[in-house]
N, C-alpha and C positions, 0 to 999 in steps of 0.2 A: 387077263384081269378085267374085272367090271367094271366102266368106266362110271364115276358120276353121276354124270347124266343117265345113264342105263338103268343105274342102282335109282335113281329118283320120277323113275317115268310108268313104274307097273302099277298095278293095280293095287291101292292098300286094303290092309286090314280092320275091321270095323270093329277088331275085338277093346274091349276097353278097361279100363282098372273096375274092380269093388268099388261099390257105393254104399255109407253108411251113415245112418243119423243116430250119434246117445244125447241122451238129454236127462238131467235130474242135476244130483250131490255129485260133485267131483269123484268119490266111491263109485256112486253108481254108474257114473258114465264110466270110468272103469273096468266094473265087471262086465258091462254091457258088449264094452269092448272085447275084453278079454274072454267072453263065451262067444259073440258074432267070428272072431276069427280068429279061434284057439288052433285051427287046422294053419294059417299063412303065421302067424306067430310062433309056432313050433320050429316051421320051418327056417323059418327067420333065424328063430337062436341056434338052431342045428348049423344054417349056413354061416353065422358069424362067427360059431366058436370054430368051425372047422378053419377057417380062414386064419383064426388067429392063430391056431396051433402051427399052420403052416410059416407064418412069418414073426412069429416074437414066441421069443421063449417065457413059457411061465409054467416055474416049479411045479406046482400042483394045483388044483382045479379049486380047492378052497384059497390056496395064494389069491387066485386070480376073482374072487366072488371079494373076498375081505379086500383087494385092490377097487373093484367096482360099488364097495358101502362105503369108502370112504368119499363119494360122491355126494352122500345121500345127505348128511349134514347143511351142505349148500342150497340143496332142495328143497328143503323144510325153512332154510331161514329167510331165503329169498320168494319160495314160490310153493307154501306148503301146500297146497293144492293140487298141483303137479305130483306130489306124495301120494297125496290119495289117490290120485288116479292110477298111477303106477301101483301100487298095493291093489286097487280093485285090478288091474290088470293081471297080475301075479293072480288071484283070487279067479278071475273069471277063468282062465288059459289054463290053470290047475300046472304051473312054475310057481319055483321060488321065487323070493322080492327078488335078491340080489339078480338072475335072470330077467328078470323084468327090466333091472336096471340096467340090466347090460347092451340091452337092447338101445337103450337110449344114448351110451358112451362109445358105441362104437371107436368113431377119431381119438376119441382119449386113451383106449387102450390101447391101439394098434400106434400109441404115437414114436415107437422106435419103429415102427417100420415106412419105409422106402414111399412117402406123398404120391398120390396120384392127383391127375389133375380132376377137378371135379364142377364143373358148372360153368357154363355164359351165362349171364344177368344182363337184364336191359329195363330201363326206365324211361317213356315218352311222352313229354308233357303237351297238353290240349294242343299250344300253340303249331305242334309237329302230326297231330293227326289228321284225317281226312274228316270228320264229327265232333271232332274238340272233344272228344271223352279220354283223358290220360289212360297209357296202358303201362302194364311193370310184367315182368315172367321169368322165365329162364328154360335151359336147356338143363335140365339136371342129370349129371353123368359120376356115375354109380360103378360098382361092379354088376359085371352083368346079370347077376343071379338076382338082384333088386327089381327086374323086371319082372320077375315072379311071384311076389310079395308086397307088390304095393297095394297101398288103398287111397280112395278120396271118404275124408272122413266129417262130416258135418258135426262139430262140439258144440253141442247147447246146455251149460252149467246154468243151474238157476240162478248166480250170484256175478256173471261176467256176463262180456259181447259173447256172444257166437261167434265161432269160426271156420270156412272152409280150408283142407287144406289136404295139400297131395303129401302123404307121408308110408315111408314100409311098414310095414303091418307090425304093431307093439308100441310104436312110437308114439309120445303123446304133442311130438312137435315135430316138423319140418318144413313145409315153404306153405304161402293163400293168402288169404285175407279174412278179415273181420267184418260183420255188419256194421260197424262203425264208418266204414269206407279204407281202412286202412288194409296195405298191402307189407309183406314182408319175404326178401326171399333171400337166398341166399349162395356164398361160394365158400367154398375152401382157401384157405393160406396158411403157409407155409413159415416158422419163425421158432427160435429159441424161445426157453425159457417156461413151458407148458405148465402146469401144477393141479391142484386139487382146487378146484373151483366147481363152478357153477357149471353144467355141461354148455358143450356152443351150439346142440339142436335144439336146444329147450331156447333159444335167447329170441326166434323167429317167433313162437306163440306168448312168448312172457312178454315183450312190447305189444303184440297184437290185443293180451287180455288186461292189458293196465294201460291203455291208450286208445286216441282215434287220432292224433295226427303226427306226422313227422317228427315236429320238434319235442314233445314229449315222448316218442320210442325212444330218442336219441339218450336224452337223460335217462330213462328207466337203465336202457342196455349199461350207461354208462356209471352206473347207480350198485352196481353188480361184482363182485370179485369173480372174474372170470377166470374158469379153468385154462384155456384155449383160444389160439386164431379162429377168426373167421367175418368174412366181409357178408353186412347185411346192405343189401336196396333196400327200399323203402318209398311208398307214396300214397300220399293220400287224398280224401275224397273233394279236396281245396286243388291237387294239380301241383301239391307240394313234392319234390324228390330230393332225396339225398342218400348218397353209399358212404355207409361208416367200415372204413377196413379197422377190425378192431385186435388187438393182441390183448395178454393179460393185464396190463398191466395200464396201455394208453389207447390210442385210435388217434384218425383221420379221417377228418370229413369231405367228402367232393360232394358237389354241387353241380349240377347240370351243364353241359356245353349247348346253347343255344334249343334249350327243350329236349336234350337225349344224351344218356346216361346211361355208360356199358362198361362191364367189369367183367374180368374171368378170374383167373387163378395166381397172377400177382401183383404187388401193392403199385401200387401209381400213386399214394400222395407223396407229395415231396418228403414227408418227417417221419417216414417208415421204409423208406427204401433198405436205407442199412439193416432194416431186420429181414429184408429176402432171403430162403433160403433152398428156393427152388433155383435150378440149376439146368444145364443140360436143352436135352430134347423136351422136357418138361417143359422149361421156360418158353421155349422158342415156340410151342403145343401154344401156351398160354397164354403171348402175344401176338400171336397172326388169329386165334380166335378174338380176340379183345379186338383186333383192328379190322379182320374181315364184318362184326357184326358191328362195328359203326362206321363201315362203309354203306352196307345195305342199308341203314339207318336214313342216314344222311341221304344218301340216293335217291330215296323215298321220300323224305320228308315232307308232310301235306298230305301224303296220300294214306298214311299208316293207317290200321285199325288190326282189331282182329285178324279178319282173312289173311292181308297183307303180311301180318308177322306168320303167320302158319307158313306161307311160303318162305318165309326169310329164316325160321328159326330149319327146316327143313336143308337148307343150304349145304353143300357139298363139295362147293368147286375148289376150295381149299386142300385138300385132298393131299396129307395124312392129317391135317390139323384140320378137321372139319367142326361146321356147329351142330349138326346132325350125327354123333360121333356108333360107328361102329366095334364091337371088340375086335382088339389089334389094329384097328386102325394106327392108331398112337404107340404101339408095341407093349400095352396092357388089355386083363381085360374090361376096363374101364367100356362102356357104351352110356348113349342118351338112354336110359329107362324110361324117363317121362317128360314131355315137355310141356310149358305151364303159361296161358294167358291170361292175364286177369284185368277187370273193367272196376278196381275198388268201388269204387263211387257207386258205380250200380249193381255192384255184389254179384259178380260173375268170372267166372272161371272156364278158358276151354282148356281139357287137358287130353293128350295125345299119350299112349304107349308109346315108347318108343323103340328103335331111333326113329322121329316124326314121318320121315321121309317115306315110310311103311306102314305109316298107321294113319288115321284118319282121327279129329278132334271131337270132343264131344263138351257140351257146355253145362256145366252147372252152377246153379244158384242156392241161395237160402233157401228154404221152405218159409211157410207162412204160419 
């Protein structure tokens, strides 16, 4: 076998995700979307329904499209704008709506099936870096086939902030930031109780486009009939942090341990424990990443920036539970797809293919 260190010492790849800018009407950006990559968007729906057919049973193929509009209620009351884009996406991509939206519920449909662990988050404020510039990111881990279909997508609505942000191709949310300064990113959790709500990918751009600081994402998110788990980071362009682990129903706030701020895939505030429902090799996956990346954290502390986390979020020595995470490592095929830095404040982003330890970052910004 290839040790670690082996696996993390060759030469990487310089290949990088799609780059994309729409800008106009919420529609427009939309179709913009949905004709720039109607090719990774096909794919996308091709590879989610095959996955889903493989692990939850669903009757028939319109069961499951009328399962996926009953979504759509929430989207329209909370974020109709997000409608429209999804509709111009369906439009651009030449799919139906409910396809369109399937794309966006992925966790919500598959929620009888078997959690994978999915993401380290970390949050480092001024006073822990080497330049005083706070950083927030993650390791986002995925099924593996998500590495084939991502983009970084530049939303410029004429009526919101701008946003960058790393998302699978169809999505109209998942982890970056806003010109505002604000960052948002996010994990997976695991909890009873799931329903028809508001999807939990959409919850990283819906604070991002009705907000610029922390404390106001917190209330927007919590402002929300949530479908679903799911813990969002957060920081903004003030050096403010806070991880809300949220369920349907309530949430949790933590707040910073001495400037740095790490979550993976189970709850750590005290008033949600009892709703764990990850178990196993999962669990144990879950906390030795939660505790190897605020080790290196801490170890560092003062010197952090950019580069410094590229090396850390690369990390392997963990090894099966790594933060650089390969399929099967963990005994799924769960791998790092993409790994995410970002400088809110000064509206920058480096992002890596991954698993990082093979690829090389590349930075993006706003345009002007």
């Amino acid at each position: 076998m290839v040790s670690p260190d082996q696996e993390s010492s060759g030469a990487r790849s310089s290949r990088t995700f799609p780059y994309y800018r729409f800008r106009g009407s919420h529609r427009q950006i939309g179709q913009q979307y949905g004709e720039a990559c109607a090719g990774l968007i096909e794919r996308h729906l091709e590879l989610a329904q095959e996955r889903l057919k493989t692990w939850v049973e669903v009757p028939t193929q319109e069961a499951l499209m009328e399962a996926v509009m009953h979504y759509r209620t929430y989207v329209q009351r909370y974020a109709p704008y997000f409608d429209e884009e999804i509709q111009g996406i369906a439009e651009g991509a030449n799919i139906m709506l409910a396809e369109a939206y399937l794309l966006q519920l992925r966790a919500e449909i598959y929620r009888n099936f078997q959690p994978n662990n999915e993401c380290t988050t970390f949050a480092v404020s001024s006073q822990a870096t080497s330049n005083g510039i706070p950083l927030i990111g993650q390791n986002a881990d995925l099924p593996h086939f998500y590495s084939e279909i991502g983009v970084v997508v530049e939303f410029v609505p004429d009526d919101q902030p701008a946003c960058l942000m790393f998302a699978p191709a169809g999505q109209v949310s998942y982890i970056g930031i806003n010109n505002l300064g604000l960052g948002v990113f996010a994990n997976f959790l695991t909890c009873d109780g799931w329903r028809f709500g508001f999807p939990r990918y959409m919850l990283s751009r819906y604070a991002l486009t009705c907000t610029s600081t922390v404390e106001e994402a917190i209330q927007a998110v919590r402002s929300l009939h949530r479908a679903s788990s799911r813990n969002l980071i957060m920081m903004d362009r003030f050096g403010h942090a806070a991880d809300l682990e949220t369920i349907p129903t309530t949430d949790a706030l933590l707040l910073p341990d001495d400037g740095i701020l790490v979550h993976s895939n189970h709850f750590i505030g005290s008033d949600l424990q009892k709703e764990e429902r990850l178990s196993g090799h999962q669990l144990v996956n879950s906390r030795i990443r939660q505790s190897r990346m605020k080790e290196l954290l801490v170890g560092r502390k003062g010197e952090l920036n950019a580069d410094v986390m590229q090396d850390i979020l690369r990390d392997r020595q963990t090894y099966p539970h790594t933060l650089s995470a390969m399929p099967e490592d963990d005994g799924t095929d769960n791998m790092t797809v993409a790994s995410v830095i970002a400088e809110p404040g000064e509206g920058r982003l480096w992002i890596a293919v991954g698993p990082p330890h093979q690829y090389n970052y590349k930075m993006y910004a706003f345009s002007n």
